[in-house]
Structures are given as C-alpha cells and as structure tokens.
C-alpha positions as a printed Julia matrix, in Angstrom:
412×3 Matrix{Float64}:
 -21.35  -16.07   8.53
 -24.5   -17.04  10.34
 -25.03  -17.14  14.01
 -27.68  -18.92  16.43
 -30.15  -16.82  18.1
 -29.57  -17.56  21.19
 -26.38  -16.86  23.47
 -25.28  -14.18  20.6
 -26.89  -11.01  19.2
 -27.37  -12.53  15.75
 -26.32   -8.52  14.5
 -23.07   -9.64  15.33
 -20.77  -10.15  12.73
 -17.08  -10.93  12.59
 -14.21  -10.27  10.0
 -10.62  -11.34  10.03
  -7.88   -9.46  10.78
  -4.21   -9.56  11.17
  -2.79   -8.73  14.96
   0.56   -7.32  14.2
   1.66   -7.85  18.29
   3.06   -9.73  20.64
   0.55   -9.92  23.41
  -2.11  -12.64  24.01
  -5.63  -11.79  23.18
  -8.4   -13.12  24.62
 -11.97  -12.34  23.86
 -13.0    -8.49  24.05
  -9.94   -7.15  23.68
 -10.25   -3.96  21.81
  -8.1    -3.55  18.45
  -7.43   -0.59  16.51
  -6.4    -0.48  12.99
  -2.67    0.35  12.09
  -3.43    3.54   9.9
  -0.63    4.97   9.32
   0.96    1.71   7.96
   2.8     2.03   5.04
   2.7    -1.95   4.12
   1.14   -2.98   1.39
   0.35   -6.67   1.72
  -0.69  -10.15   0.31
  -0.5   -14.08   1.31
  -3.04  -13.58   4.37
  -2.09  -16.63   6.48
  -3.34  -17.19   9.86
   0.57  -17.34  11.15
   1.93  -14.6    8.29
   1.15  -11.85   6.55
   3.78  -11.49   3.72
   4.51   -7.72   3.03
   4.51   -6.95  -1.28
   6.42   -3.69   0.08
   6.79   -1.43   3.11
   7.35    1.79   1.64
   4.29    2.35  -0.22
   3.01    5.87  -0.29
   0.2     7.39   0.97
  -2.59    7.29  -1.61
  -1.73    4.13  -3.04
  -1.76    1.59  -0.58
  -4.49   -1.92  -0.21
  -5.18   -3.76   2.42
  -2.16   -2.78   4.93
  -5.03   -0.15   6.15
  -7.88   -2.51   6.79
  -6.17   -5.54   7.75
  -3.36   -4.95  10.09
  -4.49   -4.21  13.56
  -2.87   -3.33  17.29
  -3.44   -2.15  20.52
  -5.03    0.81  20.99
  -3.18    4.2   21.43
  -3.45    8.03  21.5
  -2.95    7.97  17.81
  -5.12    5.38  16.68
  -8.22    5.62  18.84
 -10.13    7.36  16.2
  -9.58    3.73  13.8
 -11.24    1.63  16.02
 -11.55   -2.1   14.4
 -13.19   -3.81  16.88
 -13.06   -6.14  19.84
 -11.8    -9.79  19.51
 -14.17  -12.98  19.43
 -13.83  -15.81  21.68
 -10.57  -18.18  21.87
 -10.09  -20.67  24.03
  -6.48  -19.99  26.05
  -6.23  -16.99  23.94
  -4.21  -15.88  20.43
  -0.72  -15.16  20.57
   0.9   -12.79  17.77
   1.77  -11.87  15.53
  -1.42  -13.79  14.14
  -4.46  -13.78  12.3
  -7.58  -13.11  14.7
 -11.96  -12.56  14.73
 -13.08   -9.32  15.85
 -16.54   -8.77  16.08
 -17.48   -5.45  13.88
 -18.93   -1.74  15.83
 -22.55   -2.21  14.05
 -24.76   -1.69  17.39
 -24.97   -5.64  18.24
 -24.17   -6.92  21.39
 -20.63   -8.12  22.09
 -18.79   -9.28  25.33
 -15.6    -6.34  25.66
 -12.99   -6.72  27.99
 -12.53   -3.92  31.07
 -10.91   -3.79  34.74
 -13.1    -1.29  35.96
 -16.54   -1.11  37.87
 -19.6    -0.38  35.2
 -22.36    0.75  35.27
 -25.39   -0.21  32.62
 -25.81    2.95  30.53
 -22.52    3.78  31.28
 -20.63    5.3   27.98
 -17.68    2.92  27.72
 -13.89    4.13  26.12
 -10.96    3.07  24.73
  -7.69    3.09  27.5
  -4.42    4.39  25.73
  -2.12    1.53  25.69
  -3.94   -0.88  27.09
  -6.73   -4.15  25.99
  -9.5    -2.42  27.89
 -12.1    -0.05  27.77
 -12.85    1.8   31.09
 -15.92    4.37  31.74
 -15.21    8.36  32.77
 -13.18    7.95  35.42
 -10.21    6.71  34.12
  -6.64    8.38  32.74
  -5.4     7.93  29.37
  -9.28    7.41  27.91
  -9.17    7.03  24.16
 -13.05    7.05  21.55
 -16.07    6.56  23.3
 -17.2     3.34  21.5
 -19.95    1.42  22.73
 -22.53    1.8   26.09
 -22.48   -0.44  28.52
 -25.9    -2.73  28.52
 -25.08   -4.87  32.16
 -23.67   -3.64  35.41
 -20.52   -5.55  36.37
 -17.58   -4.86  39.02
 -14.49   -6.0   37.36
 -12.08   -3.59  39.05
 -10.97   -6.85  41.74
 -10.73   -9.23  38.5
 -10.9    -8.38  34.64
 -13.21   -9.52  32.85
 -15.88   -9.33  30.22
 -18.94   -6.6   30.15
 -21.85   -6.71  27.79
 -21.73   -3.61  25.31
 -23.74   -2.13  22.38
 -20.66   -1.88  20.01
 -21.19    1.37  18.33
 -17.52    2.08  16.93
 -16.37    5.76  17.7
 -19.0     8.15  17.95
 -18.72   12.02  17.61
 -15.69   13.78  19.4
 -17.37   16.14  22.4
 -14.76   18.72  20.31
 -15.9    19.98  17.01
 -12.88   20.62  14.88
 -12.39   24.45  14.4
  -9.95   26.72  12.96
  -6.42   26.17  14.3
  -5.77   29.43  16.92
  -9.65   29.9   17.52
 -11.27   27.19  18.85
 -10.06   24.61  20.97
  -7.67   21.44  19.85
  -9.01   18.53  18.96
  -5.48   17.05  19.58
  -5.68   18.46  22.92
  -9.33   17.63  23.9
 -10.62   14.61  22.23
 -10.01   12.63  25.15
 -11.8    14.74  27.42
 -15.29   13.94  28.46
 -16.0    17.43  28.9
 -19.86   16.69  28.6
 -19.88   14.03  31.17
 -17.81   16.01  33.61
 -20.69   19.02  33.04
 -23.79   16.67  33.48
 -22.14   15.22  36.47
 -19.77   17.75  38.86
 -19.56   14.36  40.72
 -16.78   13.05  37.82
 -14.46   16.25  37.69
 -14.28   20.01  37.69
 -14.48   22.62  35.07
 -13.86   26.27  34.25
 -14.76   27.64  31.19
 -14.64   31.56  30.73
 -15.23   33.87  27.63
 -15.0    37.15  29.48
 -18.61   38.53  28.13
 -20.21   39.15  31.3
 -19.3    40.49  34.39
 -15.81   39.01  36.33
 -14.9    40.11  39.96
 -11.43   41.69  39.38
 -10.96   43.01  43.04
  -7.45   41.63  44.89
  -8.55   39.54  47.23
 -12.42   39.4   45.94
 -11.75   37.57  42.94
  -8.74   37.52  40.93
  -5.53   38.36  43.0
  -3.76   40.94  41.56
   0.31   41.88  42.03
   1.2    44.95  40.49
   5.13   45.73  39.75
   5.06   49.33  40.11
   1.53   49.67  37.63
  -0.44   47.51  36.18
  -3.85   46.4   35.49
  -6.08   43.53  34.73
  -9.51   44.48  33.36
 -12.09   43.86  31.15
 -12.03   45.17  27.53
 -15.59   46.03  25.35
 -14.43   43.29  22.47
 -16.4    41.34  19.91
 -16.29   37.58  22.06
 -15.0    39.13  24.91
 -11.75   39.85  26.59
  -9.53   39.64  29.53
  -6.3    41.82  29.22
  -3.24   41.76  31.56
  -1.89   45.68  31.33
   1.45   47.23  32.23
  -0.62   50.23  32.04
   2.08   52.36  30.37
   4.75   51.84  32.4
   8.1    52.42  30.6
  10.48   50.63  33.26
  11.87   47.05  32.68
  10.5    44.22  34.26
   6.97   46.55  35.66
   3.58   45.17  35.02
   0.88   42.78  36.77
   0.61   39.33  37.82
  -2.98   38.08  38.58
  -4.17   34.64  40.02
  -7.5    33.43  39.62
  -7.42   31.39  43.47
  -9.86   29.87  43.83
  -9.81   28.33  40.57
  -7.84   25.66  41.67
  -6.36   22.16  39.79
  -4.82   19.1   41.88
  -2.49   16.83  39.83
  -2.21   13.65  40.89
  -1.91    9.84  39.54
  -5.0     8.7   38.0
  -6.17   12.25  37.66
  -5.94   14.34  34.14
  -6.1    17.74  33.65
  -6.42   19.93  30.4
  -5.65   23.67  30.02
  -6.39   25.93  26.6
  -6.24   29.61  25.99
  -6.74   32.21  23.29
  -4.6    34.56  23.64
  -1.94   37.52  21.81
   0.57   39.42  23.02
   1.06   43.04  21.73
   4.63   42.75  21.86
   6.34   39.49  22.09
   9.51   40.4   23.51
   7.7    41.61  26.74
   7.47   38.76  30.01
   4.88   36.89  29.97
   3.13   33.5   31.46
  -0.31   31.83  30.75
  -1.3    28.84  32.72
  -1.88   27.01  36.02
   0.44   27.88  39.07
   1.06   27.82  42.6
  -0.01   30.51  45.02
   3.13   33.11  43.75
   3.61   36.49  43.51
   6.22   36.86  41.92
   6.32   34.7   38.45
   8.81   36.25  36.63
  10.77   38.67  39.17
  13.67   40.45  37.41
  13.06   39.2   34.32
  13.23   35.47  35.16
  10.45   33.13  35.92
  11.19   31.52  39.07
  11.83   28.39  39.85
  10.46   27.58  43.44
   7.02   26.8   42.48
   4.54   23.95  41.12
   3.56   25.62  37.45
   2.77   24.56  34.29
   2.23   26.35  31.34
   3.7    29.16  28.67
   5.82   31.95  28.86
   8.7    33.88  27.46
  11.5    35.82  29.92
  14.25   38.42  29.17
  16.3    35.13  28.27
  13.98   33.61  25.57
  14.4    34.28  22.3
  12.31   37.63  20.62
   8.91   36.3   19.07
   9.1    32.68  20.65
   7.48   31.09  23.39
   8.35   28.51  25.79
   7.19   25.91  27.7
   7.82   24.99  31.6
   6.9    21.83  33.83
   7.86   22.31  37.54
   7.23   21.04  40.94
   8.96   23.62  43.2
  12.38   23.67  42.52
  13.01   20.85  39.73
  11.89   22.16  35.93
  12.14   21.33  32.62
  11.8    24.69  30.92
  11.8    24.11  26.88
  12.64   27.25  24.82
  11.19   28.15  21.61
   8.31   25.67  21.19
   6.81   27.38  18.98
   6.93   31.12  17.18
   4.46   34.23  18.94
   3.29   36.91  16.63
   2.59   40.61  17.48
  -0.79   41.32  18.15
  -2.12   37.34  16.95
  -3.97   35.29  18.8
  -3.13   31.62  19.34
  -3.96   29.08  20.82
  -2.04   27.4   24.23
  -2.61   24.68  25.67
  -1.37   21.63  28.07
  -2.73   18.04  29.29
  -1.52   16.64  32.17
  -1.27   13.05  32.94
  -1.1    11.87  36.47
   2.08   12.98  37.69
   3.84   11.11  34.54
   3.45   13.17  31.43
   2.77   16.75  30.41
   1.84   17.39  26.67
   2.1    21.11  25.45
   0.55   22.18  22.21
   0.0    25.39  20.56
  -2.42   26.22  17.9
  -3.24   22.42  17.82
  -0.27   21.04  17.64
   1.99   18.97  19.72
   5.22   20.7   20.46
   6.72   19.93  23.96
   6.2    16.32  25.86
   7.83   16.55  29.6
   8.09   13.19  30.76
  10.67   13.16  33.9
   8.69   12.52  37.05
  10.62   14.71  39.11
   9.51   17.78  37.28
   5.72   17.12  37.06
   3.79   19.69  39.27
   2.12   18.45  42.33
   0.9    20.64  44.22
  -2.43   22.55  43.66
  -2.33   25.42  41.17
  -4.47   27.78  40.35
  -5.05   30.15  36.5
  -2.4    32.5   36.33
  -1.79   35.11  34.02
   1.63   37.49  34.03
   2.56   40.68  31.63
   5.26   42.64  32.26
   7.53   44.9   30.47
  11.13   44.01  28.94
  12.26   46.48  26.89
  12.04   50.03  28.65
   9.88   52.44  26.8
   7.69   49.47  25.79
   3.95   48.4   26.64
   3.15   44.98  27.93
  -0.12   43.8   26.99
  -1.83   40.29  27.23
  -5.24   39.7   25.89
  -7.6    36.62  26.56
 -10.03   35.71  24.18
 -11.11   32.6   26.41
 -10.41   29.99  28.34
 -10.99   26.46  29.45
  -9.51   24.26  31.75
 -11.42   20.5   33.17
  -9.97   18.38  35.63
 -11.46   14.37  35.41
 -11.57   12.7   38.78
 -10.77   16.23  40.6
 -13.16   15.33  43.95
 -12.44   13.41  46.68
C-alpha cells in the first residue's frame, strides 16, 4: 500500500486486523493482539471472522494469534499490534479494522493526558489510550511523543514515533533472586530515578553502612531481646534477630520511618523483598505499615493498623505464608498464599493500585488479588520488618537480601 508524502509519514504502513470488541474505535486507539487465543480461524470478512475451531492447542494454531486483536490489558501489553487508522464516525465491533504497524513512522495515537514532546508514551491497562509517567495502570512503553499537546480537558490525538514495545526497565532473572517481572514491568523505575519530580524510591542491598539506632534510623521494638543488625554476607544482609530468646512470642519489630509510602487514587506503589526465614513456624511480617509497635502482639498480627504485606502468626499454617490488606480495622488477611522454606530465600512482593486493588506475588508469581475498597490501606506506611519467636526453645531469624520499593506520583 502506497502513501502520499505529504500529511503522512510515508514509513507508515497499515495491515488488517480483526477487533474482537464491542467498543467504537476511532483513529489511534491502541490494540493489542489476543495471544492467548486458542481460535484457529478462516473466512476473514470485514463483519466476521468464522472460527475452523476454538480449542486448538498451543503449538498448533494460525492466524487466531496475529489477527484477532483487543483492548489493551495487564496481560497483553507485551503483544502490542498497533494503533488504529483513520475512520470517519468510528468502527464498531466486532469488525475488521487498519492499524498502522510499530516500525518508527509517525502515526496520530489517541491519549487524555497532557504531553510533552520527548515524552516516552505507554499503554493504559484497560483503556484506548496511552498516557506518559504519571499515570496508574501504565502498560509497554511504545512510542515517544514527537508534539506537545494538552489533551487532559478533551481527548484527542498526539503525534508519536510508533516504536512497538521496547525493553522492560526489569531484566528477567531467576525466580526468588531478582526482582519480578510480573511485578515490575509496569514500573518506570528509570524515569522515577532521572526525575525525583515523578515519584519516590528506595532501593537497599544492605552492603554499606545503615543507621540502626532507635530513633536515629530504623525504630526498633524489642519483646524482651532482640536485634536488628547487619550481617558480613556475600550481597549483603539485613537480619531481624530474636537473639536467642527461648520464650514465645519474644523478638524485634523494626520500622524504617522515615521511609514512608502514601496510597492514594491515581497513585501506585510497588514493594519486593529477598528474604528467608530460619524457621518458618516463627512470627513474622515483611512489608509497608503504619507507625506500630506492636505487629504481631501475642502471637496475632493486629488489626488496628494501615499494612500491607506478608506474614505468618501462631494461627497460620507451619511452612506457609500469608498475605494481609488493611486500613485500620477492616482486613482481608489470606492464609497460605504460598509455601516458605527453612532457611530459602524468596522473593515477596505487592503492587498497589490507587486505593482499588492490591496484587501479592511471591517468587514471581501472582498469588493473592485484594480488591474490596474498604480494606485497601490509606494511610501512610512506612518498611517494616517483624521476627519473633513461636515455638519456645526456638530462634527467630529473618534475613534480607534486598529490597525495593517505588512509589509513581508520590509528591505533591
């Protein structure tokens, strides 16, 4: 297909596709192919798209994975297809559509936000519109913007280099040592450390010096003994000591104050860790939490606190951890997300959505989505860290390898 040279990047090129929706598109809507389809297909009509059979395993299937397209979401970001091609009053689906291709030409996309030329432009989960870092819910960075353009009264179009996804910030590592991509693609971790002005982070691999004084540092409640220190370890370590107490329910509780998260609507926040537990019947909790000191008092984590993160009480289940969501009083505490092995390190982690969604993963993977308003902390919380004794006799110890935890849209 040939285009003029003027009014068009004549690198532009387009390719039909099949919109599997309901929606009307209008020109720059962002599509995303459907790849986890299991159709195969045939009889490619503009108003059909006759299915030979839906149940066709992986491995064998045509062109149900490059022709069937829909919105984009936090599962198909990463198969970006492209961004629709002008229509006059728009396409309705289900129906055959143009996109224009991600090959570096110059295509009108559609956003609702206020850009910025050079601006590095996203996908928004769920949505027909790509938005720059400052946004919830961002999906692949594909394309930069090439005009500056306020469309956060009225949506509209913006000129963009259409690059198709470009390299996750996150570099895929070894499940339970390095961070999750399923956790972290969506975070633009770099642009948040070129520019404090987009977010906060704290990133920590305990190899250098850390001010473990209460009150000059890390605040630190002891339950009869307890100790949090640094330990000489290849990569570094943090560990949270009973100290040898041999009394139920003893140890330490330490909060890192000043390290301090906000959650609110149109603000994200994601949490990791590395950690291992010697023994994992002992009380424990890893993540953010409100000014507390007492976590887990009696061998049950309270409830009259903002908190989010792991842990595992003298009710949870030996060699299990659990997952918690609260603001103050209201919870939704999920036992036995996941299994916790002696002396292993894994990794924990959580992404907060506004104040609508909490995602909890461990080692990677996806095992706990809180979803209830009610329970979704609000209030600002700071990194906490609890180990305490369960079983009398016992030690409690919990080690941190590292840990990392960004906040987009964290400044007023």
């Amino acid at each position: 297909m040939s285009f003029p040279t003027w009014g068009l990047d004549p690198k532009a090129r387009t390719i039909r596709v099949y919109y599997e929706g309901s929606d009307t598109l209008y020109e720059g809507y962002p599509l995303c192919y459907n790849y986890d389809t299991t159709d195969n297909c045939m009889g490619k009509s503009a108003a059909d798209l006759t299915v030979e059979s839906a149940t066709t395993a992986e491995g064998y299937q045509n062109e149900g994975k490059f022709i069937r397209v829909e919105k984009a979401t936090a599962d198909n970001s990463e198969f970006f297809a492209g961004v629709v091609v002008g229509n006059a009053g728009g396409i309705t689906g289900p129906h055959a559509v143009d996109i224009y291709i991600p090959n570096g030409a110059i295509v009108p996309v559609w956003t609702d936000k206020s850009i910025v030329i050079k601006d590095p432009l996203y996908l928004e989960h769920g949505q027909y519109t790509v938005v720059n870092a400052t946004q919830v819910g961002m999906g692949q960075r594909i394309g930069t913007a090439i005009e500056t353009v306020d469309r956060s009264s009225t949506a509209g179009i913006v000129l963009v280099r259409l690059d198709g996804v470009q390299q996750s910030t996150v570099i895929n590592g070894t499940l339970g040592v390095a961070p999750s991509e399923a956790l972290w693609e969506d975070c633009p971790l770099d642009e948040i450390k070129k520019n404090p002005g987009l977010g906060i982070v704290y990133e920590n691999d305990f190899m250098g010096t850390e001010n473990l004084v209460t009150a000059e540092g890390w605040t630190i409640t002891q339950v009869t003994t307890g100790t949090l220190s640094l330990v000489a370890a290849e990569g570094g370590e943090l560990k949270a000591d009973s100290a040898g107490s041999t009394t139920a329910d003893d140890g330490v509780q330490a909060q890192l104050l000043n390290c301090r998260f906000l959650p609110a609507a149109g603000k994200t926040i994601w949490f990791e860790a590395r950690v291992k537990m010697n023994d994992a019947t002992d009380q424990y909790f890893v993540g953010l939490a409100a000014t507390d000191t007492s976590l887990i008092a009696s061998g049950v984590i309270d409830d009259v606190s903002d908190k989010c993160g792991f842990f595992h009480h003298a009710a949870s289940t030996d060699n299990k951890i659990s997952s918690i969501t609260a603001r103050t009083s209201a919870d939704d505490a999920t036992a036995d997300v996941a299994g916790n092995v002696d002396g292993t390190y894994m990794t924990i982690g959580f992404r907060i959505t506004g104040l609508t969604s909490v995602e909890f993963y461990v080692n990677g993977v996806l095992v706990e989505t809180g979803i209830t308003a009610a329970d979704i902390p609000n209030a600002a919380m700071c990194l906490s860290l609890v180990s305490q004794i369960e079983v009398a006799g016992a030690d409690a110890e919990l080690s941190v390898d590292w840990v990392r935890i960004a906040q987009l849209g964290a400044r007023a």
